[in-house]
N, C-alpha and C positions, 0 to 999 in steps of 0.2 A: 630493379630489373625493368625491363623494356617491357608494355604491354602490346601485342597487337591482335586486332579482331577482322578476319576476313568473313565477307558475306557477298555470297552471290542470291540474287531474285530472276525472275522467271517469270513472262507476262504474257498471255495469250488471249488475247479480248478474243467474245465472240460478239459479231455484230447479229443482233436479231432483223432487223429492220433498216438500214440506210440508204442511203445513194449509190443508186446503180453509175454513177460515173464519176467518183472521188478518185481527184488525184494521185492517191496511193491506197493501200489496203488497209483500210484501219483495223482489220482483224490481224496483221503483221506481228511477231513474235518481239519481243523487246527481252533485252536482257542486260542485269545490270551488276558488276562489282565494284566492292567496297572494299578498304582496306584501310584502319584506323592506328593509329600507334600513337602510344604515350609516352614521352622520355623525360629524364630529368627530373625528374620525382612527380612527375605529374602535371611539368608546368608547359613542357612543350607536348602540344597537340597535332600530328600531322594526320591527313584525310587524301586518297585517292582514289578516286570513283571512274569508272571506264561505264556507260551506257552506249549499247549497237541496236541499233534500229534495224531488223529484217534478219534472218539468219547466220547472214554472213555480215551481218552492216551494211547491206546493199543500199538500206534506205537513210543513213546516216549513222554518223557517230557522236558521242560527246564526252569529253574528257575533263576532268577539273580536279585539281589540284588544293587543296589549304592546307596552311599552319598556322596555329594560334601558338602564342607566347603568354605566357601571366606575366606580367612585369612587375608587380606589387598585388598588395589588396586591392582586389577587385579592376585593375586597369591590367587591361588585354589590349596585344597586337596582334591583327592577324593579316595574312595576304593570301590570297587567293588569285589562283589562273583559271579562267574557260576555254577551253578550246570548241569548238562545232567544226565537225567531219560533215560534211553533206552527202557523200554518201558516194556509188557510183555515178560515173557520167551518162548522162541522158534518161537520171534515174530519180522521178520528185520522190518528198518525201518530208517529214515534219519540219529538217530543218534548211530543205533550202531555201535559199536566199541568203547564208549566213556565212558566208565563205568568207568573209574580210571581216568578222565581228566577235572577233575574239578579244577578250577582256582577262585587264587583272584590275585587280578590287584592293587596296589596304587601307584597315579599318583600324580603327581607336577607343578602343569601346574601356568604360569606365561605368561599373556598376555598385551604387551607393545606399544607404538606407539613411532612413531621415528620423 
C-alpha cells in the first residue's frame, strides 16, 4: 500500500531589534507544506513541498518537486525540480531576483560500506 505523509509548518519570527529600513518585513509569516508518498514497496520516493512567503505569498513563493527511485542495493536516482515565485509585482522580498532560476537537479547516488 501507498504511504503518504502530509505536513503543514507555520513561521512567525518576531524581530526584537533590526533595521528600521529592510527591504521587506522579516517578521513576515512563512508558511510551508509537505506532502511525502512511498510506492512500490518502498522504492519510489516522491516529495512536494509548497513554501509562501507573506500571507498570501505576497513576498514569494517556492515550489519543488523530487522523486528518488532505489535501483539496486544502495544505488538511487533521483530528479528534482525548483521552481521560485517572486512574489507580487513591485513587491521585494527573499527571493527576488529569481525569476529565470529555476532548476532541476538529477542525482546518482550510490551508497557502499567498505
Amino acid at each position: 500500500l501507498p504511504q503518504l505523509t502530509l505536513g503543514v509548518e507555520f513561521q512567525k519570527p518576531t524581530v526584537l531589534q533590526g533595521p528600521s529600513n529592510a527591504l521587506f518585513p522579516a517578521d513576515m509569516l512563512i508558511v510551508s507544506s509537505r506532502a511525502i508518498g512511498s510506492y512500490l514497496r518502498e522504492r519510489l520516493r516522491i516529495v512536494g513541498v509548497v513554501t509562501t512567503f507573506g500571507v498570501r505569498g505576497q513576498y514569494g513563493r517556492l515550489f519543488r518537486f523530487e522523486s528518488t527511485y532505489e535501483l539496486g542495493d544502495g544505488l538511487r536516482a533521483m530528479l528534482t525540480y525548483i521552481h521560485y515565485g517572486t512574489g507580487a509585482q513591485n513587491q521585494l522580498g527573499p527571493l527576488t531576483g529569481l525569476e529565470v532560476h529555476d532548476q532541476v537537479l538529477v542525482h546518482l547516488r550510490w551508497d557502499f560500506q567498505y
